[in-house]
N, C-alpha and C positions, 0 to 999 in steps of 0.2 A: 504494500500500500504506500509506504512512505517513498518508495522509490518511484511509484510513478507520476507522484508531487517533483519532483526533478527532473521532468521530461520537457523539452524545452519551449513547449506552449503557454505563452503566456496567461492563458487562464490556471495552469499549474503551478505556476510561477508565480501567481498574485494570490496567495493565500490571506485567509484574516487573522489579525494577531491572536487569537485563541487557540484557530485552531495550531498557531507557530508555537504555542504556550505547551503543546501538548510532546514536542518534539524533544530527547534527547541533545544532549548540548552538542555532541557529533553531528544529529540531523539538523540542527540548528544551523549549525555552523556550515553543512556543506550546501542548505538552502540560502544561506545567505550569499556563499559565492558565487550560486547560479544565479540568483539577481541580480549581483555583482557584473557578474561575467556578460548578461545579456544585455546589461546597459551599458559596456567598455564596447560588445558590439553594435549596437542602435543607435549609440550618441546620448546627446540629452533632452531631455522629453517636452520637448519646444511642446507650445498648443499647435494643435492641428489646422491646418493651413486649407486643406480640399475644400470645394465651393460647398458641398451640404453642409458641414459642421460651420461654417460660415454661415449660412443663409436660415440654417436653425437657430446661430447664437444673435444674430441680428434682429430675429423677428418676436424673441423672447425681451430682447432689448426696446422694441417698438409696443410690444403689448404693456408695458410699465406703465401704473400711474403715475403721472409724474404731479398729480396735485397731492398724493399724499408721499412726497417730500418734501413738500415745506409745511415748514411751522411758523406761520406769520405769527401766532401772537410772541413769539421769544425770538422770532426774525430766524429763524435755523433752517438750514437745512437738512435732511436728514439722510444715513446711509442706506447706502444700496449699489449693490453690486453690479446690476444689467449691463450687460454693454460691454463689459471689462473683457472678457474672455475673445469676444470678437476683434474687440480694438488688438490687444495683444497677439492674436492670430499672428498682426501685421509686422510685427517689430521683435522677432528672436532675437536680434542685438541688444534689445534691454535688458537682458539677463545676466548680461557684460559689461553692465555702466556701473561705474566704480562710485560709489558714493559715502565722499570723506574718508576714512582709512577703512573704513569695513570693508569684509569678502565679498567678493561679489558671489551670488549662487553659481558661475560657473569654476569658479574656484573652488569651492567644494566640491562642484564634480569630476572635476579634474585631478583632483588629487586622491588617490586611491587609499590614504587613511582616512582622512577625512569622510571620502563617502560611503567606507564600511561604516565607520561610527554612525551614519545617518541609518544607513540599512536596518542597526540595528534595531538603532531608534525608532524607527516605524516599524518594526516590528513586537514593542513593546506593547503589552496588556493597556499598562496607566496611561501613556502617551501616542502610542502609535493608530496607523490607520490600515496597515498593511504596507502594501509596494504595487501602485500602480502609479501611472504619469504625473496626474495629477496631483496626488498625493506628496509625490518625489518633488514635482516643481515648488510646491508650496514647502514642505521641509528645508530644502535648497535653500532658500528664500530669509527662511526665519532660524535657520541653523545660528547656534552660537558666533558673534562676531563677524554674523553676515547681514547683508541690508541687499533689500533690491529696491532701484530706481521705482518710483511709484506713476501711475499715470490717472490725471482726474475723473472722477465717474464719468459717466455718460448721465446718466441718470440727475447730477449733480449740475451739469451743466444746463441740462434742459430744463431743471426746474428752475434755475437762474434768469434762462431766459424767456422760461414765459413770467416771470414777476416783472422784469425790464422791457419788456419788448411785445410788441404786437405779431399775429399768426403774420408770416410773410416777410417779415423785417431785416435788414441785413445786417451782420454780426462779424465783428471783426476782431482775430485771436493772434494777438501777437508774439505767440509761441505753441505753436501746434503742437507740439508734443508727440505723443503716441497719439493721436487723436482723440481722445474722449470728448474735449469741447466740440469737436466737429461732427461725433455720432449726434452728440448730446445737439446739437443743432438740428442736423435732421431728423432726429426724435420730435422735436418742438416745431418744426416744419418751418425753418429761417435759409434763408440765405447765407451761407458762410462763408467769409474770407481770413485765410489766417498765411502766417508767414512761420521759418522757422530755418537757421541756419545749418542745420544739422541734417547733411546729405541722407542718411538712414531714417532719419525721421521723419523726412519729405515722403520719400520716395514710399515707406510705410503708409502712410496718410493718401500720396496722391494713386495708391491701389486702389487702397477703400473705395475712393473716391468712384474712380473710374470704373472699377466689377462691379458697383450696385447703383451709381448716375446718382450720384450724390450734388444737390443743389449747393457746391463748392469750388471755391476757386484757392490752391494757394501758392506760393509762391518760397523759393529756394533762398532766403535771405534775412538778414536779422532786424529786429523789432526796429533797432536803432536808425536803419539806412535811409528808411520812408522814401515818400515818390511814388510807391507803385500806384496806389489809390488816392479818387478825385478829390479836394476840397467837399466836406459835409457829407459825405457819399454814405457815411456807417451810422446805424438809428443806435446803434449799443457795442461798445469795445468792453472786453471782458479775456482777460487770462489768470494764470496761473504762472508770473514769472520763474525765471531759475532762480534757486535762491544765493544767489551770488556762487560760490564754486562749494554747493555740497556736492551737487552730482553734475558728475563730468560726462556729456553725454558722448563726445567724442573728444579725440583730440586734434581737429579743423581748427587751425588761425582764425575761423569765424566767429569759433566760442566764445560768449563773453566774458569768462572764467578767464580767456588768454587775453585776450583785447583790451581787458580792464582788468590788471592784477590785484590790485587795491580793492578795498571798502570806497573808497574817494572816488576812486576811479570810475567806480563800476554806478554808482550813485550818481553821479554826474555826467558823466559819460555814456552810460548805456541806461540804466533808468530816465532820467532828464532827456534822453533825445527819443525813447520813445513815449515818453507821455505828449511830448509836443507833437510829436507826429500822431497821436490820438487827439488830440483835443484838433491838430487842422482834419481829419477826416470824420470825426464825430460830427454830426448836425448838432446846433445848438440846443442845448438846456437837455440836453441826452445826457444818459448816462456812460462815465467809463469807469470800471470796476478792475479791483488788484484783489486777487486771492496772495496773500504773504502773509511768512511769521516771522519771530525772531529764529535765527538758529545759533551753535553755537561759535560760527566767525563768522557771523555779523549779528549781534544782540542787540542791535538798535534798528533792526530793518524796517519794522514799522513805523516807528515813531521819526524817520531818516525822510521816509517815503512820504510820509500824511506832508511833512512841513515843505519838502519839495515841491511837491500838489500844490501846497499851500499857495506858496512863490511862485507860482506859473499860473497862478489866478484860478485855480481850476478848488472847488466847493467840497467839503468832505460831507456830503448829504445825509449816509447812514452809514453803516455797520453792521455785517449777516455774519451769524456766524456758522461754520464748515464741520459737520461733525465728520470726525476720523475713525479713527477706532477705539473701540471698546474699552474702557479702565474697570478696571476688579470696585475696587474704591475710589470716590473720593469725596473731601471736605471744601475744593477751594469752590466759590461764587463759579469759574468759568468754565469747571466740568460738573456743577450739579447735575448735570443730566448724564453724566455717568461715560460720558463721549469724551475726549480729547476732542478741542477745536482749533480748527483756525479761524481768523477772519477776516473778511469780503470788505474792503473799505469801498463805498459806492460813491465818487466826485461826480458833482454835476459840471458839465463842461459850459463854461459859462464863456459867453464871446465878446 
């Protein structure tokens, strides 16, 4: 029986940790090399890319309500995952984006002690889930000393802009990302235009785009350069900037991690020229929105950003705030709801 749980079919192979509980520390240990072994041959377990799992995780993403993500009476918006699995389809290079000195999950997979100690790990009663892709990707991800590049909801993005914006509106994302503000737009049925300098990140994005005729336009270049788009042209500018250099999406001269080494730099330089370039393509008394927090090299990013605003005439309107993930506990005022947030400063573009 035990031997032909070792046979190289991955329905053999992805057993549940109970019944791995029931194994002798020999069969233990020579199912965990077969796992081992069949993921040094498969690679790593990128999400699936083929146009059905695509077109299933897109339509699960368009069925979302998205009014009950928001919480107007405490301004919030709330989580939810939709969207995420299809956006990430696009972009297996995020699995590689080094963020601050932590692993990236391809480093744990790549090193073969490392990713036995995960094996086991998912195979544990108290903590594991088993060994299948998913499961491995997410492990990967959250392994001790590792962080993965994260990418905004889709879900998160669409209920932003239907608070901001009318059905039909055009929205302009000054850092595309992995797309999620761009699902998260045509979730909400807008017009989207976004820009973003990061060759893999385009190119991810302008897939989406193109396999499902997504009502988007965006372009290969960074927030700061402006000129593509008309005078007043955008009813609501909304991103989620980089947060100065925690996560390094590549290493292109484009980055503004390398173009603006500094806190100084990067504040003046690449913040300040793209908020000018939002406030000439925003129509007036529209709104443009900054999803940022503090991190821990740069601890003044919000309070740097609002007074910047400030000085370029541009209104600090309101204040939404971003639930994250989940906390066990806690006592302070800004995770009473039990979320990690961030927060949405909303400036009216005043002309």
């Amino acid at each position: 029986m035990i031997e032909s749980l070792f046979g190289d079919s991955r329905k053999e192979l992805f057993i549940r940790p109970e019944t791995f509980s029931t194994f002798s520390d020999t069969e233990k240990e020579n199912h965990i090399e077969k796992v081992f072994q069949f993921y040094r041959k498969n690679g790593f377990p990128y999400f699936p890319t083929h146009r059905p799992y695509r077109i299933k995780k897109l339509s699960q993403a368009l069925a979302c309500r998205i009014d009950e993500q928001i919480d107007r009476d405490n301004k919030t918006i709330r989580q939810s995952m939709n969207g995420l699995a299809f956006c990430w389809s696009y972009h297996p290079q995020a699995f590689g984006v080094k963020c601050n000195t932590m692993r990236t999950p391809i480093e744990v997979f790549e090193s073969d002690e490392l990713f036995r100690r995960l094996l086991w790990k998912c195979g544990s009663e108290k903590m594991g889930q088993g060994w299948h892709d998913s499961q491995l990707r997410l492990t990967c991800s959250i392994f001790s000393g590792t962080q993965r590049v994260s990418n905004f909801r889709p879900s998160a993005a669409a209920a932003i802009y239907k608070i901001f914006c009318h059905k039909g509106d055009s929205v302009y994302d000054m850092s595309s990302g992995y797309g999620g503000r761009c699902l998260g737009a045509h979730m909400a049925k807008m017009k989207y235009f976004g820009v973003d300098p990061c060759t893999q990140n385009f190119n991810g994005v302008q897939s989406m785009i193109s396999e499902f005729g997504f009502d988007a336009k965006i372009k290969n270049i960074g927030s700061e350069i402006g000129g593509w788009l008309n005078e007043n042209q955008i009813d609501f500018s909304f991103t989620s900037p980089p947060y100065f250099n925690c996560e390094k999406y590549s290493d292109e001269p484009t980055q503004s991690f390398l173009k603006y080494p500094s806190r100084e730099l990067w504040l003046t330089g690449f913040i300040r020229k793209t908020l000018q370039e939002c406030q000439r393509v925003t129509k007036p008394n529209r709104f443009i929105a900054l999803n940022v927090a503090n991190v821990q090299s740069y601890k003044t990013m919000v309070e740097d950003i609002i007074e910047l605003a400030n000085s370029l005439g541009m209104i600090l309107d309101d204040v939404w705030k971003l639930n994250l993930t989940k906390l066990m506990k806690s006592k302070s005022e800004e995770t009473k709801s039990g979320f990690k947030t961030e927060p949405i400063l909303i400036f009216k573009n005043v002309k």
